[in-house]
C-alpha positions as a Markdown table, in Angstrom:
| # | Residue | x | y | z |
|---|---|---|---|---|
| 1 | Unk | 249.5 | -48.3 | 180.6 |
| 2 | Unk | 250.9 | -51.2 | 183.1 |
| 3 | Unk | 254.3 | -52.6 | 182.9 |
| 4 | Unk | 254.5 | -55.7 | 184.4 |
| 5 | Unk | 258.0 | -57.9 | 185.6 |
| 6 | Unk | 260.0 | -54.8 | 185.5 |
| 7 | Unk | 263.2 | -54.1 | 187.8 |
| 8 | Unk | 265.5 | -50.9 | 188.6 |
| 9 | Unk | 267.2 | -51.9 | 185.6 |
| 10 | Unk | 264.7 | -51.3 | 183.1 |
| 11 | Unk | 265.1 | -47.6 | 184.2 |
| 12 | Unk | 266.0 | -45.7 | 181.5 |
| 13 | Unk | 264.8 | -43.6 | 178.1 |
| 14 | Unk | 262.6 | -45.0 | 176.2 |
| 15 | Unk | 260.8 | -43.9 | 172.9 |
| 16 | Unk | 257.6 | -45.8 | 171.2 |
| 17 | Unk | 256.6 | -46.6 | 167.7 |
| 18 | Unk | 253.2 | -46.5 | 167.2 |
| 19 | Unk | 251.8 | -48.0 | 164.0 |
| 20 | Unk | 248.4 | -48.7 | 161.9 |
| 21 | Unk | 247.3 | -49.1 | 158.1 |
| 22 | Unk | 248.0 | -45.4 | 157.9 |
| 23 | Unk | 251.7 | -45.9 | 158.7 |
| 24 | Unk | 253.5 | -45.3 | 161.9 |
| 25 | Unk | 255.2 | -42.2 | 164.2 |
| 26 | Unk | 257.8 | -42.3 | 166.9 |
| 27 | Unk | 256.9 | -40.8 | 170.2 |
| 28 | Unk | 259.7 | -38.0 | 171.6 |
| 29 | Unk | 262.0 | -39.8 | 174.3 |
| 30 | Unk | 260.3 | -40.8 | 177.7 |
| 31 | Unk | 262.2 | -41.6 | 181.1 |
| 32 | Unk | 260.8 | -44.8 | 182.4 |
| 33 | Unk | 261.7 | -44.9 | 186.3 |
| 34 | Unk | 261.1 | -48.4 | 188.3 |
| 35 | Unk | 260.2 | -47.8 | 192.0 |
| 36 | Unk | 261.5 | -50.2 | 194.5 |
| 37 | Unk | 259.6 | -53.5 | 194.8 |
| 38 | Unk | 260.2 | -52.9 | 198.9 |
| 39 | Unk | 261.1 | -50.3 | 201.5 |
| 40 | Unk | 263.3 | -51.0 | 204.6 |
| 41 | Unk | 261.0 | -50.7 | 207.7 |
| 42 | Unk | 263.6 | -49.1 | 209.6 |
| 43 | Unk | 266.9 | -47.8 | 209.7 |
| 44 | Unk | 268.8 | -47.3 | 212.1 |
| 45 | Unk | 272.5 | -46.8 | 213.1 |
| 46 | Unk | 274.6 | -50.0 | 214.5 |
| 47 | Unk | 274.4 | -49.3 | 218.4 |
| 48 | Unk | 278.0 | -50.1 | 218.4 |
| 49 | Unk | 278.9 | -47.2 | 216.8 |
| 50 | Unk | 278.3 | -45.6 | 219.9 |
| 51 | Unk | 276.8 | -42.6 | 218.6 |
| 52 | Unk | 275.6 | -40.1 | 221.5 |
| 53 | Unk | 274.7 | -36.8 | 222.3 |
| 54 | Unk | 277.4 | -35.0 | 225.1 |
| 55 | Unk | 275.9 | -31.9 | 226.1 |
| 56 | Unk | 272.0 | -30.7 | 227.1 |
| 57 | Unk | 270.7 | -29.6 | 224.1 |
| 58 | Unk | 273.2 | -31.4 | 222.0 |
| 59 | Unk | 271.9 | -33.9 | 219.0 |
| 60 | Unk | 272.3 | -35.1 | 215.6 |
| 61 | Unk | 269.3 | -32.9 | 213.2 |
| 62 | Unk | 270.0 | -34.5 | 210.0 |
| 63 | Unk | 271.0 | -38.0 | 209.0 |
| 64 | Unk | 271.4 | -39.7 | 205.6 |
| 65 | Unk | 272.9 | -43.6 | 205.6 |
| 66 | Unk | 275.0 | -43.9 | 202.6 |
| 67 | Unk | 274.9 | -47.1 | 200.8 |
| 68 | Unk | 278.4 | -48.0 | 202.1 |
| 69 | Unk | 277.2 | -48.1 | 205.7 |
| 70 | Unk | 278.5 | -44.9 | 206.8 |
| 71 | Unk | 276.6 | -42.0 | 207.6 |
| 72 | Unk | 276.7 | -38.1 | 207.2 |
| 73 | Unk | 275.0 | -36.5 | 209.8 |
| 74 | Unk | 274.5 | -32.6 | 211.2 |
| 75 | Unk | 274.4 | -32.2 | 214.5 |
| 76 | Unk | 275.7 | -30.3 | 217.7 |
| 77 | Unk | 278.2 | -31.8 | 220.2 |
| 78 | Unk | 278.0 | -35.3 | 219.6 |
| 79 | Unk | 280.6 | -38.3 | 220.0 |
| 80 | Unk | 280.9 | -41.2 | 217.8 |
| 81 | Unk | 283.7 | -44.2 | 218.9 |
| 82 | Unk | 285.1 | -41.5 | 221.9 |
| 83 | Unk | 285.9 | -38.7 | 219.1 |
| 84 | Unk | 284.1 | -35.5 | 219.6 |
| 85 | Unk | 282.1 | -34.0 | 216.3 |
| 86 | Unk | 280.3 | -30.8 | 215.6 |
| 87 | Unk | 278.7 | -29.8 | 212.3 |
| 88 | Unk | 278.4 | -31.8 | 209.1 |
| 89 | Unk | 280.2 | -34.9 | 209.8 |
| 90 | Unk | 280.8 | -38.2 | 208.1 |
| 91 | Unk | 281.0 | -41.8 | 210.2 |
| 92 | Unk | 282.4 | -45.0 | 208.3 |
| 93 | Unk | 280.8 | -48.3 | 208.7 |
| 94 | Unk | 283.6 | -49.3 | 211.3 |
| 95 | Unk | 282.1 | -46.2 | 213.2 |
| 96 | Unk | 285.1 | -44.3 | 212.9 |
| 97 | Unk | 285.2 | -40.7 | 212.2 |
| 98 | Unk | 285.3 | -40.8 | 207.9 |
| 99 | Unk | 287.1 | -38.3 | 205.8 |
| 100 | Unk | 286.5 | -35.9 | 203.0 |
| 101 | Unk | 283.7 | -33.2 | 205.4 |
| 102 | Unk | 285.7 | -31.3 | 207.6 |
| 103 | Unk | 283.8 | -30.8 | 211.4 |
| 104 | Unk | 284.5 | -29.2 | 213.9 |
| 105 | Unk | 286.3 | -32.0 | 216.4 |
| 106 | Unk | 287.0 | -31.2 | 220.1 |
């Protein structure tokens, strides 16, 4: 079956009634989920964050961009807006250091 002119908001639980001459049944509940119509091509931090790695073998391993426009990343020695983090950190869209993960600052 194709569903056609659907968006994320059709997402949800959905049952069907299927009928004929016979008489008709209700199907157990289904989840429907809606896949984005497009993916961004890139992301990427805002270069003025000014997000870098400090020492030799220093980086960030793990990034995820919240929908905000901060970030949580995991990383070793790195500095974002001249404020040294280590660990699980969280950056706010402003590229200041966020609250609420406590890392390691030097």
């Amino acid at each position: 079956m194709t569903l056609t002119g659907l968006s994320r908001t059709n997402a949800d639980f959905y049952d069907v009634v299927v009928s004929d001459g016979n008489g008709s049944t209700v199907s157990a509940l289904a989840q429907l989920t809606v896949a984005p119509s497009a993916y961004p091509g890139l992301v990427a931090m805002n270069p003025a964050w000014a997000v870098r790695a400090e020492l030799l073998g220093s980086g960030i391993y793990a990034i995820y961009a919240a929908p905000d426009g901060s970030f949580y990343a995991a990383g070793t020695p790195t500095v974002a807006n001249s404020t040294s983090l280590s660990g699980v950190f969280h950056v706010l869209a402003n590229g200041t250091p966020g609250h609420g993960i406590r890392s390691a600052t030097h």
